[in-house]
Every structure is written in structure tokens, then in C-alpha cells.
MARVEX-628003 format. One line per 3 residues: number of its first residue (from 0); their letters; for each residue x, y negated, z negated of N, C-alpha, C. Coordinates in nm, 2 decimals. Each point is the difference from the previous one (the first is absolute). Example, Ala and Ser with C-alpha at 12.3 -4.5 7.8 and 13.67 -1.06 7.14 Angstrom:
REM residues 2
0	as	1.32/0.57/-0.78/-0.09/-0.12/0.00/0.09/-0.12/0.00; -0.04/-0.11/0.07/0.09/-0.11/0.00/-0.08/-0.11/-0.08;
This chain:
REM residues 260
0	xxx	10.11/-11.44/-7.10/0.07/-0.13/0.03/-0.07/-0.08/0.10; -0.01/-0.15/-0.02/-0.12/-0.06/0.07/0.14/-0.03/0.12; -0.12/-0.02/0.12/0.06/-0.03/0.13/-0.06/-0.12/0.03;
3	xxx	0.16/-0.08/0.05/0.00/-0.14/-0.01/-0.02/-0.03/0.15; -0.03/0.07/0.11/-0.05/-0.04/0.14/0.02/0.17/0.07; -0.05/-0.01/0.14/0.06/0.15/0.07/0.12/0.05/0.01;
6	xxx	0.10/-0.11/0.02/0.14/0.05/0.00/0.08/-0.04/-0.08; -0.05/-0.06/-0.11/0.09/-0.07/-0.09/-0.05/0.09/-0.18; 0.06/0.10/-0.04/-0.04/0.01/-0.15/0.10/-0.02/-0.09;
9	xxx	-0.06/-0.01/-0.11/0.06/0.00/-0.15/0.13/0.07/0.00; 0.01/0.13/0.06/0.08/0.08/-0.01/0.11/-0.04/0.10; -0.05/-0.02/0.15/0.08/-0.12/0.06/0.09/-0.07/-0.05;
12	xxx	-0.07/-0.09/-0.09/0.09/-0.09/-0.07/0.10/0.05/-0.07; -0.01/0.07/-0.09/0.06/0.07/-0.13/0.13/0.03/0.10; -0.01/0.13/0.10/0.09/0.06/0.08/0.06/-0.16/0.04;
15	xxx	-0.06/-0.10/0.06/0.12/-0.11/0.06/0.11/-0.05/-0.14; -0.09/-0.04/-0.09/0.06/-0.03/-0.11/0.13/0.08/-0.04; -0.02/0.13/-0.03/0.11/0.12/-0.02/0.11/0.00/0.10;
18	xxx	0.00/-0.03/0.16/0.06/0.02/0.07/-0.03/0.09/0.06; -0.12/0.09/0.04/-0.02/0.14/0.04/-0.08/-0.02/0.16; 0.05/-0.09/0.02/-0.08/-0.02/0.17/0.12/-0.02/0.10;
21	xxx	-0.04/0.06/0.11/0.13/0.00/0.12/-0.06/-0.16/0.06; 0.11/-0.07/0.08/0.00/-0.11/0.05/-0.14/-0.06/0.06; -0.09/0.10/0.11/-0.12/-0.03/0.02/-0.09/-0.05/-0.09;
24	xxx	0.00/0.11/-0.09/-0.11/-0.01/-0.11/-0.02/-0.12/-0.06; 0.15/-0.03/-0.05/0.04/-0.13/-0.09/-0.03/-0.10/0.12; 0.02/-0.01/0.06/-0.06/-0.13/0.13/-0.15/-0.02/0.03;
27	xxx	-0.07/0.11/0.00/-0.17/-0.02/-0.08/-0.02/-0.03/-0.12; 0.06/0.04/-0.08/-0.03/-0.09/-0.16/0.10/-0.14/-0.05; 0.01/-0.03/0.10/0.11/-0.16/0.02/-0.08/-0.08/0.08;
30	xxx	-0.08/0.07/0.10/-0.09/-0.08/0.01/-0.14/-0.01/-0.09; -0.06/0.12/-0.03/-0.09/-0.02/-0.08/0.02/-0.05/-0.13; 0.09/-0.08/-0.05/0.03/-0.02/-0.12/0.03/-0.19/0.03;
33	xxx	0.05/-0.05/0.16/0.00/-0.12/-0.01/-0.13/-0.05/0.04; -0.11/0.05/0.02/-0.14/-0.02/0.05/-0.07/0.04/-0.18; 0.07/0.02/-0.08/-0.03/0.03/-0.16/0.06/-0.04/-0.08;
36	xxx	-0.03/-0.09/-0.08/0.09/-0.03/-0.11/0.03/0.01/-0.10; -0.13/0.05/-0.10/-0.06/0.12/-0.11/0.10/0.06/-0.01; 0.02/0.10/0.18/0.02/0.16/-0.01/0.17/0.00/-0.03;
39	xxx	0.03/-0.11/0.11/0.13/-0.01/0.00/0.06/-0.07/-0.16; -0.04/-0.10/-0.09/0.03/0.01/-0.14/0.00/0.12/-0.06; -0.10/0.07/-0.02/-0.01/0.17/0.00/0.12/0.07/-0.05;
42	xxx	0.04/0.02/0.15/0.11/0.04/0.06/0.11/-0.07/-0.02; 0.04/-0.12/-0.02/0.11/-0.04/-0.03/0.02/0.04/-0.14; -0.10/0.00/-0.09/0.00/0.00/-0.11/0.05/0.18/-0.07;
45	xxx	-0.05/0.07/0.14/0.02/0.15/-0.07/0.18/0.04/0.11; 0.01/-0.11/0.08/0.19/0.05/-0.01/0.07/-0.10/-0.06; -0.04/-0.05/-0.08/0.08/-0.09/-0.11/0.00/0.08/-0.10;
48	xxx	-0.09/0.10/-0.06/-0.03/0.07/-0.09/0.13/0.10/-0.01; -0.02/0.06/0.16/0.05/0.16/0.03/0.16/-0.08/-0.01; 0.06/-0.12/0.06/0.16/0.01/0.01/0.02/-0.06/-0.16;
51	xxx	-0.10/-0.03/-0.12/0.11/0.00/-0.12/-0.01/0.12/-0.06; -0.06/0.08/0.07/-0.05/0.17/-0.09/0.11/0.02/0.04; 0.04/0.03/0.11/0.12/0.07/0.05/0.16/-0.10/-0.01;
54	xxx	-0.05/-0.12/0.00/0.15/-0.07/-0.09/0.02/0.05/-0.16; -0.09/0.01/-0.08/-0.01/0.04/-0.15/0.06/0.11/0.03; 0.00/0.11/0.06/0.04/0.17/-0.03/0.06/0.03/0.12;
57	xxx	0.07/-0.08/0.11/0.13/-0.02/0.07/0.13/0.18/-0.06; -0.02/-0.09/-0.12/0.16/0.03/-0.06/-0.02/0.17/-0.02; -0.14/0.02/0.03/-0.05/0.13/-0.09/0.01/0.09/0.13;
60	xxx	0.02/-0.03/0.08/-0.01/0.09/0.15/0.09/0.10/0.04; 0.13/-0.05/-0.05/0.12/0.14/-0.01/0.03/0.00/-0.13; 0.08/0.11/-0.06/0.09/-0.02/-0.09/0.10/-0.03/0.00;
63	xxx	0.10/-0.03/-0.11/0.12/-0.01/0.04/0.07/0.07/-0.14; 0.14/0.01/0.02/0.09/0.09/-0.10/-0.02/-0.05/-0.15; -0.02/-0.08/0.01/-0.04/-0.06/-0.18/-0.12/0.03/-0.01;
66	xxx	-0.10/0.04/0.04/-0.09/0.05/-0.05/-0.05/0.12/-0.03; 0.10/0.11/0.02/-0.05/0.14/-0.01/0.00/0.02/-0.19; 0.05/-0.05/-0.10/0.01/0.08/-0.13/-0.12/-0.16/-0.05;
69	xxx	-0.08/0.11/-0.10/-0.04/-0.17/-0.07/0.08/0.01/-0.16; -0.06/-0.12/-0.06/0.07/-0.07/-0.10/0.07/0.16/-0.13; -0.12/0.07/0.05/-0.04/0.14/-0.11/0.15/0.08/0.06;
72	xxx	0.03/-0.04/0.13/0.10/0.14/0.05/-0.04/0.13/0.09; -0.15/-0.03/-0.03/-0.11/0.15/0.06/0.01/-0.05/0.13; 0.00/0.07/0.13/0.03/-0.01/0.10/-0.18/-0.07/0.06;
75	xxx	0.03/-0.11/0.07/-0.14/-0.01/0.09/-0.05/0.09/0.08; -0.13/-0.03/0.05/-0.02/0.09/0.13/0.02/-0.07/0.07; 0.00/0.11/0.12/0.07/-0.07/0.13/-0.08/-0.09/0.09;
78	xxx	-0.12/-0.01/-0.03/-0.11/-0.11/0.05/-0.03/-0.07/-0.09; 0.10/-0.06/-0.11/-0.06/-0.09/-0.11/0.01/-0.10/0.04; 0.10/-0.09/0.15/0.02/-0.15/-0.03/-0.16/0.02/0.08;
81	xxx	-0.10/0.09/0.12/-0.11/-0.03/0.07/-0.07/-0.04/-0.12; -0.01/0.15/-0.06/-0.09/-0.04/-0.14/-0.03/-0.06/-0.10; 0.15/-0.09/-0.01/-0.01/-0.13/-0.06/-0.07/-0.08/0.00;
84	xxx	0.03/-0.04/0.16/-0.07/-0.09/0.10/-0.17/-0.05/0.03; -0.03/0.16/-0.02/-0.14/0.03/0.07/-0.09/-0.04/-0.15; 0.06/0.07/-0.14/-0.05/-0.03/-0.14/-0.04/-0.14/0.00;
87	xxx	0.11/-0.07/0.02/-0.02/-0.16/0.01/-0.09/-0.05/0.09; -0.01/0.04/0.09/-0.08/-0.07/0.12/-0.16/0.02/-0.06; -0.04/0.13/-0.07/-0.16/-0.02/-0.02/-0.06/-0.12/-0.08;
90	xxx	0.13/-0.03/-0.07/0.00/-0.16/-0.11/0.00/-0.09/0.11; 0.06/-0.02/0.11/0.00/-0.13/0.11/-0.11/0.00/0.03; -0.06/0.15/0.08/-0.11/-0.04/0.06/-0.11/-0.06/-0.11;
93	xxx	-0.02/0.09/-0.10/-0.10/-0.07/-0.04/-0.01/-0.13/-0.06; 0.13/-0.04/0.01/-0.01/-0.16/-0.09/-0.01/-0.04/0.17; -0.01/0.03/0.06/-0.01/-0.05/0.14/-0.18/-0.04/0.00;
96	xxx	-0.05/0.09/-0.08/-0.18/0.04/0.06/0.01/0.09/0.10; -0.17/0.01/0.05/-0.05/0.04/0.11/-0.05/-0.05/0.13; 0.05/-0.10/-0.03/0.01/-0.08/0.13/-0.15/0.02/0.08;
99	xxx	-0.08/-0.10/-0.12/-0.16/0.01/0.01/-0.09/0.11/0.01; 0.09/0.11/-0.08/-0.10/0.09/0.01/0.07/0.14/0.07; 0.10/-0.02/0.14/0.03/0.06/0.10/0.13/0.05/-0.08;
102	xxx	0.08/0.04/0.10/0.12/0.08/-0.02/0.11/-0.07/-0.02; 0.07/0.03/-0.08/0.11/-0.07/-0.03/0.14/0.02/0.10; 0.12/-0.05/-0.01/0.12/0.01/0.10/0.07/0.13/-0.04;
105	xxx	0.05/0.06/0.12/0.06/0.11/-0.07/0.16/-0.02/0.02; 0.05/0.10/-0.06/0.16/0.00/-0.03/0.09/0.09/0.10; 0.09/-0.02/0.02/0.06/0.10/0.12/-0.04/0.04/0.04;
108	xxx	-0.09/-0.06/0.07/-0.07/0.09/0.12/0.04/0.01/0.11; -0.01/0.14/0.07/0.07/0.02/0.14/-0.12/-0.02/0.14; 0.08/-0.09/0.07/-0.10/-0.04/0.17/-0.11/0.11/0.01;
111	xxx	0.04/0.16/0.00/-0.14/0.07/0.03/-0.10/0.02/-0.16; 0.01/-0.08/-0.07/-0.11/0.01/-0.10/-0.09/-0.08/0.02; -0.15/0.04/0.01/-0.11/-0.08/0.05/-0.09/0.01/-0.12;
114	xxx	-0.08/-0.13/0.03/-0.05/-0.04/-0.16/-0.10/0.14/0.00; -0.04/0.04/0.10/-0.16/0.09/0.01/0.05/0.14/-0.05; 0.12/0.04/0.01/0.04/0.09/-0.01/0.01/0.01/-0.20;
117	xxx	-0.07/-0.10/-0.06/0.02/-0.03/-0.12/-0.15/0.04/-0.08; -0.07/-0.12/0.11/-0.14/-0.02/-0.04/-0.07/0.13/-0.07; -0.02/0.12/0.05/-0.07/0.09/-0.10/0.05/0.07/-0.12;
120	xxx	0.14/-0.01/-0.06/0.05/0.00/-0.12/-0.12/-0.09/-0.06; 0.01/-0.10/-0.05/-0.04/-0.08/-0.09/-0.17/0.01/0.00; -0.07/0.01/0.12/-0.13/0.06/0.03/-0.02/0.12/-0.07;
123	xxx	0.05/0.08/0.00/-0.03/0.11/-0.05/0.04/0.02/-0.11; 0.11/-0.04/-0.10/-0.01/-0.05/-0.13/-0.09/-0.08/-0.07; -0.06/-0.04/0.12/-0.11/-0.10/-0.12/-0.13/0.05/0.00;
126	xxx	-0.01/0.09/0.12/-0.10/0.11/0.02/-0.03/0.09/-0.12; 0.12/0.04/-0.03/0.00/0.15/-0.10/-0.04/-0.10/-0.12; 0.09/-0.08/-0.01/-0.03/-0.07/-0.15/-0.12/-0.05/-0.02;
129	xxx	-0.11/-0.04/0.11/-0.14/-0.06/-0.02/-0.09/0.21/-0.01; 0.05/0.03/0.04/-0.06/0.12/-0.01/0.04/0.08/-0.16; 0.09/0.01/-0.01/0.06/0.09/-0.13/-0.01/-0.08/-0.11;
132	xxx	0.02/-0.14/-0.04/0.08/-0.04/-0.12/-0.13/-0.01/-0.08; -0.18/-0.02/0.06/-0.06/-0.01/-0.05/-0.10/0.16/-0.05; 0.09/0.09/0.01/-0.04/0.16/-0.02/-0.02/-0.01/-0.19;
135	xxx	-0.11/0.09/-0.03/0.06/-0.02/-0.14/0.03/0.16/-0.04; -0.04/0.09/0.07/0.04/0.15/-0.06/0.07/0.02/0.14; 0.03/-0.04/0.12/0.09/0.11/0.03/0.06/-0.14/0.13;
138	xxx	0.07/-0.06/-0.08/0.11/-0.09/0.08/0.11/0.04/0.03; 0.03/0.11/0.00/0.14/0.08/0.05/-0.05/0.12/0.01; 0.10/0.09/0.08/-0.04/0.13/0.00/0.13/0.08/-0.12;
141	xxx	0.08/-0.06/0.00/0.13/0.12/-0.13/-0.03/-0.14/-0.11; 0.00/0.03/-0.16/0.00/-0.11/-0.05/0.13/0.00/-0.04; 0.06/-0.07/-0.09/0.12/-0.07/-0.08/0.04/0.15/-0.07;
144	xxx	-0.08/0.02/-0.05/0.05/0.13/-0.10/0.11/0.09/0.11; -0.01/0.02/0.14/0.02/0.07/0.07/0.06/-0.10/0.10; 0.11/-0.05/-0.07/0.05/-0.13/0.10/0.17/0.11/0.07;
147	xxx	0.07/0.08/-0.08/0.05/0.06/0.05/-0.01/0.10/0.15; -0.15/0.06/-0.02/-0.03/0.05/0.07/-0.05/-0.10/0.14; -0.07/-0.09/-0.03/-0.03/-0.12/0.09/0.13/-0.06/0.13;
150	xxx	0.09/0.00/-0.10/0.12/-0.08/0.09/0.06/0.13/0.13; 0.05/0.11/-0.07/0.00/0.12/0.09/-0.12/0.06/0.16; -0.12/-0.01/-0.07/-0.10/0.01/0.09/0.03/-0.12/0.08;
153	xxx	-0.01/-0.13/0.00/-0.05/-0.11/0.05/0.17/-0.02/0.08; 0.12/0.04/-0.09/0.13/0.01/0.11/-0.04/0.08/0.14; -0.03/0.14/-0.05/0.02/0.08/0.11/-0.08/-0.04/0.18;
156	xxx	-0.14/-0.06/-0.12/-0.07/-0.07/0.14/0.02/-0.04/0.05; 0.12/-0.15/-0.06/0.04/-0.11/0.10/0.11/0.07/0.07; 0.10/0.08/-0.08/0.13/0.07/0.03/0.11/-0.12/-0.02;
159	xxx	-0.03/-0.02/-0.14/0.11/-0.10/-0.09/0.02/0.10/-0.13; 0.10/0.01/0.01/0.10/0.07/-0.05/0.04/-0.05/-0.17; -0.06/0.05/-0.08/-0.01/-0.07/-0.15/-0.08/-0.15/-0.03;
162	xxx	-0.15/-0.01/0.06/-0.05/-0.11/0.02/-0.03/-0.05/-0.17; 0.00/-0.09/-0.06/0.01/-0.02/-0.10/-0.16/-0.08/0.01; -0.05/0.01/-0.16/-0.17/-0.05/-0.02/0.08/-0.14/-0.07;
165	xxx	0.01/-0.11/0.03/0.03/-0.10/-0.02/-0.06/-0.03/-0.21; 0.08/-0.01/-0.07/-0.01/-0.05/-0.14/-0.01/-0.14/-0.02; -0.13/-0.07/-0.02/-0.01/-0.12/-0.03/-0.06/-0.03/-0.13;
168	xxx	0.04/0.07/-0.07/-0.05/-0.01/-0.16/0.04/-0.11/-0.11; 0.16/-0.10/0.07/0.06/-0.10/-0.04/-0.13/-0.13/0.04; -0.05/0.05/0.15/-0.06/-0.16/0.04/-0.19/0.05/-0.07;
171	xxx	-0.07/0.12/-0.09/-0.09/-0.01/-0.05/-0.08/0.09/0.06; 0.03/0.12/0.08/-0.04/0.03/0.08/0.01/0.15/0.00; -0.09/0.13/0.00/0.04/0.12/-0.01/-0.09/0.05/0.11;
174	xxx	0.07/0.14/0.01/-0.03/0.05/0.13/-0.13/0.08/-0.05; -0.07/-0.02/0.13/-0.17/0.09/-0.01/0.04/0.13/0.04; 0.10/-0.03/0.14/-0.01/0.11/0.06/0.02/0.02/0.15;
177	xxx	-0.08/0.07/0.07/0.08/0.00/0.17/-0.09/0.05/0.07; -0.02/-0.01/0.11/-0.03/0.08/0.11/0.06/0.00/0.14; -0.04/0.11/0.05/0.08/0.00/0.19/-0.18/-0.11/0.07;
180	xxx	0.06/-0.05/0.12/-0.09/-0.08/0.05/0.06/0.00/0.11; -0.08/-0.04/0.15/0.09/0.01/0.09/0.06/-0.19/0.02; 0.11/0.00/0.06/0.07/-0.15/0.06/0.01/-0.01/0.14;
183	xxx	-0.07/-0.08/0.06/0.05/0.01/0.12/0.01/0.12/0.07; -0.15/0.12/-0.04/0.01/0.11/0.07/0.13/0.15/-0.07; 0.04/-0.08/-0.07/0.11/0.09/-0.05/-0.05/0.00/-0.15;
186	xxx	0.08/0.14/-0.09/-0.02/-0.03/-0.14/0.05/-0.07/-0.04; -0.03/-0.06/-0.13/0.03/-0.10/-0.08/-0.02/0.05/-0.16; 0.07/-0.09/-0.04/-0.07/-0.02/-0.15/-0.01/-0.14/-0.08;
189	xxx	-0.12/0.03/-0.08/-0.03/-0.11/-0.07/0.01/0.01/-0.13; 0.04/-0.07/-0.16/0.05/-0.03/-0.07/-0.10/-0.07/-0.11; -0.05/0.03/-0.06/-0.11/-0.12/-0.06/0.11/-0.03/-0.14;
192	xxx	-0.04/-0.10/-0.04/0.03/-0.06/-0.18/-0.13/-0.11/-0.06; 0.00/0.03/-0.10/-0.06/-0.11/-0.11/0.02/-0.07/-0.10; -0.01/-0.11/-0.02/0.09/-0.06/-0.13/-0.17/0.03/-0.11;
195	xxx	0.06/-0.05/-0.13/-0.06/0.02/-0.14/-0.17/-0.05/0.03; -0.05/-0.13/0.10/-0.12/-0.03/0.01/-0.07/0.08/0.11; 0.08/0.12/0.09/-0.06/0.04/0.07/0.03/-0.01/0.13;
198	xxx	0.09/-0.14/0.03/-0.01/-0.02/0.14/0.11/0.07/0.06; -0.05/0.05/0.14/0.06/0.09/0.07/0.07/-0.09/0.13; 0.16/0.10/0.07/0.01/-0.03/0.07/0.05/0.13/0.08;
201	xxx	0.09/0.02/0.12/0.00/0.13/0.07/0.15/-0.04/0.08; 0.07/0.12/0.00/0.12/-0.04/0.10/-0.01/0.11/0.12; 0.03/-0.06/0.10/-0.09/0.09/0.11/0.19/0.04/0.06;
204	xxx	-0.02/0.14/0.09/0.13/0.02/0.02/-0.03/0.08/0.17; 0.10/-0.04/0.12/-0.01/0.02/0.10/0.08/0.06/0.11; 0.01/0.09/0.04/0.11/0.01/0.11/-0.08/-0.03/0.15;
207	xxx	0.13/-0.05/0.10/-0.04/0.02/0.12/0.15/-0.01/0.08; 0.03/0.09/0.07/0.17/0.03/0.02/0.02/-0.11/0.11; -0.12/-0.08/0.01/0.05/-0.15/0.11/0.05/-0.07/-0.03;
210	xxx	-0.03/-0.02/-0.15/0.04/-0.13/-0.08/0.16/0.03/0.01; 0.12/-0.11/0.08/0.09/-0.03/-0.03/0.02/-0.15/-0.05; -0.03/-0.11/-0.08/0.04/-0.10/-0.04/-0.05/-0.01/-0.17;
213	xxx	0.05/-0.05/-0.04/-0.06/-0.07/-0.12/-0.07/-0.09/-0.02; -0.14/-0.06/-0.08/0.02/-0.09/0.01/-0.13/-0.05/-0.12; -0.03/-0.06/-0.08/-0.07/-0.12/-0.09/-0.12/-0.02/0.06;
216	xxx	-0.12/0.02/-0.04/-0.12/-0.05/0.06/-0.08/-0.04/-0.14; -0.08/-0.08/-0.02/-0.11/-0.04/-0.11/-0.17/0.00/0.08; -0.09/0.06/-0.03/-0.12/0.01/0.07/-0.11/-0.04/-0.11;
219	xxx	-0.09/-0.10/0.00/-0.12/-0.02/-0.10/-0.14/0.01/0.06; -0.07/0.06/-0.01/-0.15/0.03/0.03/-0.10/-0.04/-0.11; -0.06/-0.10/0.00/-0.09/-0.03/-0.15/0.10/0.01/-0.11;
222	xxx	-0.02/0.05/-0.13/0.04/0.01/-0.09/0.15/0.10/-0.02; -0.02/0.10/0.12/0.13/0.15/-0.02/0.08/-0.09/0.04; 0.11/-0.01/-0.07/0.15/-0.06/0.07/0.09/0.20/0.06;
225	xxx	0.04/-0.04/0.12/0.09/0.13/0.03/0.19/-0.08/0.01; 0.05/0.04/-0.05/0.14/0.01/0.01/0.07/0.14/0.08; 0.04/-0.01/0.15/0.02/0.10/0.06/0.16/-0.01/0.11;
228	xxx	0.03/0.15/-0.03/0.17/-0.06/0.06/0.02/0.16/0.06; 0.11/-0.01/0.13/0.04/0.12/0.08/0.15/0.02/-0.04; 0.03/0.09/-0.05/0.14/0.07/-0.02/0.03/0.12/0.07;
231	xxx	0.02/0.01/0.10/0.08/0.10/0.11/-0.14/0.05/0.04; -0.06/0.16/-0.05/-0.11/0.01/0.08/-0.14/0.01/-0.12; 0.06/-0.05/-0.08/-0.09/-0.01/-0.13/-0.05/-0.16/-0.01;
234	xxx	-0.17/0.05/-0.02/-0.04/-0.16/-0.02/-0.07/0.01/-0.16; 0.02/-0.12/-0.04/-0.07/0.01/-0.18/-0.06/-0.12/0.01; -0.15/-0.01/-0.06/-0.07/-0.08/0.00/-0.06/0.00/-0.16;
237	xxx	-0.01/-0.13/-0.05/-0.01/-0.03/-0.18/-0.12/-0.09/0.03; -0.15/0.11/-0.09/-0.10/-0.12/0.03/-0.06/0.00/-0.08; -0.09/-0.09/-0.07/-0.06/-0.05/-0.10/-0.05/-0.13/-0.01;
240	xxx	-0.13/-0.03/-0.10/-0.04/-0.10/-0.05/0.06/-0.13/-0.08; 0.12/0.00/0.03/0.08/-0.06/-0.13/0.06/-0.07/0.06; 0.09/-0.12/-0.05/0.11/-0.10/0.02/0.06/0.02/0.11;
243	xxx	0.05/-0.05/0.07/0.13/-0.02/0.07/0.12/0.04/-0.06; 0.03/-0.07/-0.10/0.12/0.01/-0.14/-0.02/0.13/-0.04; -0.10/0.08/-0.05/0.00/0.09/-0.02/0.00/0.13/0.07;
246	xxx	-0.03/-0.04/0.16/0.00/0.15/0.13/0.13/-0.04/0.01; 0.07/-0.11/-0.02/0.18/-0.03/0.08/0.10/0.09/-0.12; -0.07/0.01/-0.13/0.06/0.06/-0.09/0.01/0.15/0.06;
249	xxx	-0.14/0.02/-0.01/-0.02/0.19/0.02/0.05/0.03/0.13; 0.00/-0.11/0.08/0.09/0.05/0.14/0.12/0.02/0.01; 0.12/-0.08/-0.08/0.11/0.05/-0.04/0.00/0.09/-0.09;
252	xxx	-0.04/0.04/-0.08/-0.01/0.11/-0.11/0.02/0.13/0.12; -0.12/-0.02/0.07/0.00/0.11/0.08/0.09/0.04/0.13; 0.03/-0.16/0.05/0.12/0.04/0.09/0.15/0.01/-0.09;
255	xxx	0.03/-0.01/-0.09/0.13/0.06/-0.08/-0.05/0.11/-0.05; -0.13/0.09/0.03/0.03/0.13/-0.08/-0.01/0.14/0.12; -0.07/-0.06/0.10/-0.04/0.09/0.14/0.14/0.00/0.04;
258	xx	0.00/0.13/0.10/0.15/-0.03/0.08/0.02/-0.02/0.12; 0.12/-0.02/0.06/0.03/-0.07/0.14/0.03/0.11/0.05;
């Protein structure tokens, strides 16, 4: 992330924008923002973003009594109004963009979530996938044939409990296969697929028992677009050469099939 003077960064901003700076802080980026006028449109522009994300999915933050049965009778789960909420939001952000490239607004996010604490998710997803997706005999280590056996190995490592190999075969897409990789020093797994001309993409999967918030990130480097999001201590990152429209597809696919 480029740095916008010695005491003033990108990430600076983002954290004032979100609300994540104590009263000091915010009183150096109030000044360095009326001495800037770029930075501060910027910034006005990314908490105008963040309070209609969170006016849109308001209503989604508790439940209430009318919503435990759906239309079917089958009982919800008991985190379905969050997961409502959160499904919808990957559609906001990215009709939002990337906000030139950088990081998009996040969603419920709590005072001690810091943008840096984010940064090597999406780095390291786009790492593996510039390394792996271009393999032609050994781009995974378990292939597809052995996708049973894949999900079990690759649970135990993270220590998720019936981790599921995400099925995107509706949006064109079949699975190659898998391997363990580390994340952030910890194990991980990665997820490759291909559609019918070949092209590949990878779903990268993360723990780190710090992560308490949720929250929506979009990351583009050249050509890889990453779509990347934190759910309790699990981080999942969707990367590939392809659309926006098409990674916001496989990103919900994948966040309604992984679990909370």
C-alpha cells in the first residue's frame, strides 16, 4: 500500500473513514485532510459508501420472532438474518468497485479491526494463484477424483469441522483439486477450478484465532481480481483472472456453501 507522507497513510485514511481511530488520531487526519483536498474527497467518498452499506442491511443485524420459520416451514439457522446480510453485501461492495484499485468499505466492522490486520489474506491468495493456477501436471496436490478425501485432510488442518470443497459446477466451473499451503504462517488450504476453456481460478481458506469482525474486502493487482472476506476466525479469499460479475458470483456460491 503506497504511503501518502510519514505520518499520514492510506491505511490511515481507511481506519478514519471506518471510524477506527481514538480522538487524537482523528485530529491528525482533520488536519491533514484540510491541507488536502483529493484526500479528503477520498475519504468523504469512502464514509458515504460505508453508512449506505450499513443503512441497506440495518434490518439484518438482529432477528426478530417472525423470522425464525421460512416460507417452506424448515426451521432457519440461527445466524441466517447475519448471513443474509453479509450474502448481500458482496453484491453492494462490488457494485460499489474498488475504489481505484484499493480496498473497498467494510461491513460491521468492530473499532479493533485494523485494515493491516487484513492485508496478507488477499496477498497471499494471489500469491498461490500466480504460482499454482499456471501448473500443468501438478497444480494441486489431492486431485478431484479424491475430493472426499481432500475436504477431510484439509478440515483437520485448519480444525473446521466438516469443511466442505465448495461445488461451482452451476457457474462453469469444476474442481481440479486442493492443496495444504501455509496462510499467514498457519495452515491453509487452497481450492483450484476450471471452466470448459481452461481458465482457472483458486479459493484460498484461512484461519487466525485474532480475527473477531467480519468484514468485505475487493483487492486487484494487474489482471487477478481477489474477492476476500473474515468470518469469525476463518478468512476466504476468491482469486482469479475473470470478471468482477463473475468472482461476486463464485464468491457467494462459496460463502452460502462454507460454514459459520
Amino acid at each position: 500500500m503506497k504511503e501518502i507522507n510519514q505520518t499520514v497513510t492510506e491505511a490511515d485514511l481507511h481506519a478514519y473513514a471506518d471510524g477506527q481511530l481514538p480522538d487524537d488520531g482523528r485530529a491528525r487526519i482533520d488536519a491533514w485532510l484540510n491541507d488536502n483536498p483529493d484526500d479528503a474527497a477520498k475519504v468523504a467518498e469512502w464514509i458515504a459508501q460505508n453508512a449506505e452499506i450499513r443503512s441497506l442491511f440495518a434490518a439484518y443485524e438482529k432477528s426478530a420472532d417472525a423470522d425464525i420459520q421460512l416460507v417452506t416451514g424448515r426451521s432457519r439457522p440461527a445466524n441466517w438474518p447475519k448471513r443474509l446480510a453479509m450474502t448481500a453485501a458482496i453484491a453492494v461492495v462490488f457494485g460499489f468497485g474498488a475504489l481505484s484499485g484499493h480496498y473497498g468499505p467494510t461491513l460491521f466492522e468492530k473499532p479493533e479491526m485494523q485494515l493491516t490486520e487484513l492485508e496478507t489474506l488477499p496477498s497471499e491468495a494471489r500469491n498461490a494463484f500466480l504460482v499454482y493456477a499456471g501448473e500443468v501436471r501438478h497444480p494441486v496436490e489431492v486431485f478431484a477424483s479424491e475430493e472426499a478425501h481432500l475436504a477431510t485432510w484439509l478440515g483437520k488442518r485448519l480444525a473446521v469441522q466438516d469443511l466442505k470443497v465448495p461445488n461451482l459446477h452451476q457457474l462453469g466451473f469444476k474442481l481440479v483439486g486442493g492443496r495444504l499451503l501455509p496462510v499467514d504462517g498457519k495452515p491453509g488450504a487452497m481450492f483450484m477450478y476450471e471452466d470448459q476453456a481452461g481458465e482457472r481460478l483458486t479459493v484460498l481458506v484461512g484461519r487466525n484465532a485474532d480475527n473477531k469482525s467480519t468484514s468485505f474486502r475487493f483487492a486487484s493487482s494487474g489482471d487477478v481480481e481477489t474477492f476476500y472476506w473474515i468470518d469469525g476466525e476463518l478468512g476466504y479469499a476468491v482469486t482469479g483472472e475473470v470478471s468482477r460479475d463473475l468472482l461476486r458470483k463464485v464468491a457467494e456460491e462459496c460463502y452460502r456453501q462454507f460454514p459459520s
